[in-house]
C-alpha positions as CSV (number, residue, x, y, z in Angstrom):
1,X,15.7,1.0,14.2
2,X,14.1,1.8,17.5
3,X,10.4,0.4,18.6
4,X,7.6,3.3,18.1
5,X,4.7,3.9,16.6
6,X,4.2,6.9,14.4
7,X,2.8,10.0,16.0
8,X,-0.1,10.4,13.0
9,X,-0.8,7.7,10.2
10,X,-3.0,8.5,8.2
11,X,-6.0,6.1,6.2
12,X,-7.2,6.9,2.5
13,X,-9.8,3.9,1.9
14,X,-12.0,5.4,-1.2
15,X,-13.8,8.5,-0.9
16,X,-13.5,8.1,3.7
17,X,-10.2,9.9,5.0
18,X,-9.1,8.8,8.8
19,X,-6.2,10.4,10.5
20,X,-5.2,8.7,14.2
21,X,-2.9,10.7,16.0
22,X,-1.4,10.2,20.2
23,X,-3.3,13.0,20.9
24,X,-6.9,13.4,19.3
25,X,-7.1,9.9,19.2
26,X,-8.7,8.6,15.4
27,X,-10.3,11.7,13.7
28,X,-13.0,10.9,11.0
29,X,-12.3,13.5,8.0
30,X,-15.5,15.1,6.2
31,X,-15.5,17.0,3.1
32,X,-14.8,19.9,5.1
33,X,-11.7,18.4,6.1
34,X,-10.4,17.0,3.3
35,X,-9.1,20.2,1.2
36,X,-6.9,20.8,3.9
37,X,-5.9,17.1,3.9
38,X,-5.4,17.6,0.4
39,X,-3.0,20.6,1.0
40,X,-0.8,18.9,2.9
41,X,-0.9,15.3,1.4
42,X,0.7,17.3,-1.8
43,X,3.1,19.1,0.2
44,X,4.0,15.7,1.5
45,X,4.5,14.6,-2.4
46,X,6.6,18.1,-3.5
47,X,8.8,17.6,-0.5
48,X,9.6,14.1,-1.7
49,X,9.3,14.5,-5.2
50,X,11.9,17.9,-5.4
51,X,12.2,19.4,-8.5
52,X,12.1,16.3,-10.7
53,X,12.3,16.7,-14.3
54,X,9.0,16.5,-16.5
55,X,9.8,12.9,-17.6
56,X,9.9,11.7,-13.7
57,X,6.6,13.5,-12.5
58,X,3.8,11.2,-11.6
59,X,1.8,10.2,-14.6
60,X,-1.4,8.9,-14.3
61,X,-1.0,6.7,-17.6
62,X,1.8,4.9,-16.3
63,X,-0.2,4.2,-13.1
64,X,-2.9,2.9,-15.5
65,X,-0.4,0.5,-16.8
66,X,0.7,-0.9,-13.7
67,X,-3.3,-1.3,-13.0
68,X,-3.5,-3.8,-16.3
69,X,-0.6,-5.4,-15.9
70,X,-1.9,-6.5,-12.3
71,X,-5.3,-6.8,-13.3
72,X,-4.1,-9.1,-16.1
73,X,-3.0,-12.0,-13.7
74,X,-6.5,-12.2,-12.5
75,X,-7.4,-12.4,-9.0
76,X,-4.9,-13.2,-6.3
77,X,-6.0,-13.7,-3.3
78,X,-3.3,-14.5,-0.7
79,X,-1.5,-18.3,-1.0
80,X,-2.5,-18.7,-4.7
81,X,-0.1,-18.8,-8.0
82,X,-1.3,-15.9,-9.4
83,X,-0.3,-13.6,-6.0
84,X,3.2,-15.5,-6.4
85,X,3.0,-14.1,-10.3
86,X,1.8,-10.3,-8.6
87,X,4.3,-10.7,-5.9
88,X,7.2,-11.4,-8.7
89,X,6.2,-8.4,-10.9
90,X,6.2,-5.9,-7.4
91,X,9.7,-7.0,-6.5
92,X,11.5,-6.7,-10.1
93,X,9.4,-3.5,-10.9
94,X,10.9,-2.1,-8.1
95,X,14.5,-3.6,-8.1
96,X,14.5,-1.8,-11.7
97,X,13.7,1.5,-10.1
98,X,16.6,1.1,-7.8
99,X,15.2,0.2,-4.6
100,X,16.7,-2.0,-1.9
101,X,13.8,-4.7,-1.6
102,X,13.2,-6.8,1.5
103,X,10.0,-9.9,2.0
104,X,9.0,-11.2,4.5
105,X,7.6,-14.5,4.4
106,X,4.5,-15.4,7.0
107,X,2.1,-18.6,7.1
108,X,-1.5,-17.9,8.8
109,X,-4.0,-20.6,9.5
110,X,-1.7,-23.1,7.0
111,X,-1.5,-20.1,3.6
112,X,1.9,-18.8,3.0
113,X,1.8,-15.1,2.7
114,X,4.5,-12.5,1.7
115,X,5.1,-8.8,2.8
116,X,7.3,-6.5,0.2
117,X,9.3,-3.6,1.4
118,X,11.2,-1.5,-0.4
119,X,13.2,1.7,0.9
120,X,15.6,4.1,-0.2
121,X,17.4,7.3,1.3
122,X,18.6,8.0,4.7
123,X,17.1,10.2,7.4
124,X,13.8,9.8,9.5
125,X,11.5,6.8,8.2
126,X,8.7,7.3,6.5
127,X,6.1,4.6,5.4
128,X,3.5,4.6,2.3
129,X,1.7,1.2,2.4
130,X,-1.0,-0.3,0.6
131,X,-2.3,-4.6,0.4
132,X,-1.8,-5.9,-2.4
133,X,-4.0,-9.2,-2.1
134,X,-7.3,-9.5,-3.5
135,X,-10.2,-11.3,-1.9
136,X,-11.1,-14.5,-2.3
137,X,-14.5,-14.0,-3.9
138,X,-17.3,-11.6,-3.4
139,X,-19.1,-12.3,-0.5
140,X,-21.3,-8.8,0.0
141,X,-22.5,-9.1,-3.9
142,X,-26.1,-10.1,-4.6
143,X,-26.4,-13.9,-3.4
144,X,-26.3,-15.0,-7.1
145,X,-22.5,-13.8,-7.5
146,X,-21.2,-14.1,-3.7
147,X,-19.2,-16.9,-4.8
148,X,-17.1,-15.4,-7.9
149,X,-13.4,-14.4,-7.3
150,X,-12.9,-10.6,-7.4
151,X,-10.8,-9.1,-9.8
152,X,-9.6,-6.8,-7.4
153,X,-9.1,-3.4,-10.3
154,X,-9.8,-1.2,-7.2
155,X,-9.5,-3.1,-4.1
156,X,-5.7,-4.4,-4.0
157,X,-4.6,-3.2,-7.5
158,X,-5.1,0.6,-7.6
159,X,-2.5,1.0,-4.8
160,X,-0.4,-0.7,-5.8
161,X,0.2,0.7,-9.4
162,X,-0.1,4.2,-7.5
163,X,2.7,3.1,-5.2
164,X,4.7,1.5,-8.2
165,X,4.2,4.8,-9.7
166,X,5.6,6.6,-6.8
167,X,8.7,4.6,-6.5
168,X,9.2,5.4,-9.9
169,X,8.8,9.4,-8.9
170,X,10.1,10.0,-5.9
171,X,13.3,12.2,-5.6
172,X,14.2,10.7,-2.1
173,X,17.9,11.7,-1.7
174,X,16.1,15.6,-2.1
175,X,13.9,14.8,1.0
176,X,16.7,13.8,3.4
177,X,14.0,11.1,4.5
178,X,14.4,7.3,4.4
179,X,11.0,6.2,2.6
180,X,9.8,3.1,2.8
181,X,7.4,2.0,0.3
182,X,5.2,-1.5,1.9
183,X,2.7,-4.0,-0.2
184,X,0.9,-6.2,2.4
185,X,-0.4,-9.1,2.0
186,X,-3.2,-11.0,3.3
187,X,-5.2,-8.0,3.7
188,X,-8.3,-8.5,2.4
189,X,-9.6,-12.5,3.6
190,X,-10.8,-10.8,7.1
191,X,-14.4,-12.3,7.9
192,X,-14.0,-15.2,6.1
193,X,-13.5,-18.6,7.8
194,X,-12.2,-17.3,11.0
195,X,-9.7,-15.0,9.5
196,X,-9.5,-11.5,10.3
197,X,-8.4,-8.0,8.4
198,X,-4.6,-7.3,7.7
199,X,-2.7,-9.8,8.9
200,X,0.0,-9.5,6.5
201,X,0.4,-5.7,8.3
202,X,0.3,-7.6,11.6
203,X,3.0,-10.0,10.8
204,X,5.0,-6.6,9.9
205,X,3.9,-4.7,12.9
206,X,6.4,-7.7,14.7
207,X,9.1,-5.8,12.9
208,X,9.3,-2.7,15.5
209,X,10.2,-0.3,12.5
210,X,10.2,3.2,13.9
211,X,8.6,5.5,11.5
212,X,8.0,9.4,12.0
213,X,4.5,9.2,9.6
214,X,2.7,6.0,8.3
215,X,0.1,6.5,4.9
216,X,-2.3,3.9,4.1
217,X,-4.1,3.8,0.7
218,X,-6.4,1.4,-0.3
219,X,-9.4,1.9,-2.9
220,X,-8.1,4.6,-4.9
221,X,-9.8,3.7,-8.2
């Protein structure tokens, strides 16, 4: 594929919506924005979902399961055995579902991280993303729990079942799109001991993918 950069990606990180486009530059979404976001984030999701039968339409319960299923390998924060037991579970769940899968192995500051891709269909390129790391432990709670490991149900976990979810959905032949589905990892360590945000999505960044629109989730929950 060719070097570019999207010309819109857009950022869901809880209830704060940021869009960053060549031309406005990064717009901060309000509430008065986000219906319209809304609007077209689903016509996003009927364009690649087609007409899929009941049985194939998103269901929030099997998101749910995903969610437990991470949640029980407790937290993972990037470089430990339970993110190798996360990563393991992301790559067959979606090998199941029929997509091609690619990683992409990294080491930062001595931790060996590992990007998944996965992609189907032929066409433009498309990329939903989300981290799938967890953080280390909790270093903005009250002083006597900084030091606990974070569980990550929300933060690292609830896009990831949404984007297992979606691969399970997805009626890509239907949207004459390639999609790429991405789970970064060594998101979530920025700020502590020298490291900074996303530098699984940097590592990935080296890859000059050309993509004609880039979503982010992250906090979902």
């Amino acid at each position: 594929m060719k070097t570019g950069k999207p010309p819109f990606r857009i950022v869901i990180l809880g209830n704060q919506f940021q869009m960053k486009t060549p031309f406005l530059g990064l717009v901060k979404m309000t509430m008065r924005n986000v219906c319209d976001f809304l609007i077209a984030l689903i016509c996003i999701a009927l364009v690649l979902s087609g007409c899929n039968p009941r049985d194939q339409a998103f269901s929030g319960q099997m998101a749910m399961s995903h969610l437990q299923k991470l949640c029980s390998f407790g937290p993972h924060p990037v470089g430990s055995s339970s993110q190798q037991r996360v990563r393991a579970y992301i790559t067959h769940t979606l090998q199941k579902l029929g997509w091609e899968v690619q990683e992409q192995e990294f080491t930062y500051k001595g931790i060996e991280g590992c990007n998944i891709f996965a992609f189907k269909g032929k066409g433009k390129a498309i990329l939903i993303g989300t981290h799938y790391d967890t953080r280390p432990y909790a270093d903005r709670n009250p002083p006597e729990s900084r030091n606990q490991p974070i569980l990550g149900a929300n933060d690292g976990n609830s896009g990831t079942a949404a984007l297992l979810e979606l691969a399970r959905t997805l009626d890509v032949d239907k949207s004459g799109l390639q999609v790429w589905l991405a789970f970064f990892d060594a998101e979530d360590r920025g700020n502590l001991n020298g490291w900074p945000f996303s530098v699984g999505a940097s590592f990935a960044a080296e890859r000059n993918l050309d993509f004609v629109a880039v979503i982010v989730i992250d906090m979902i929950g």
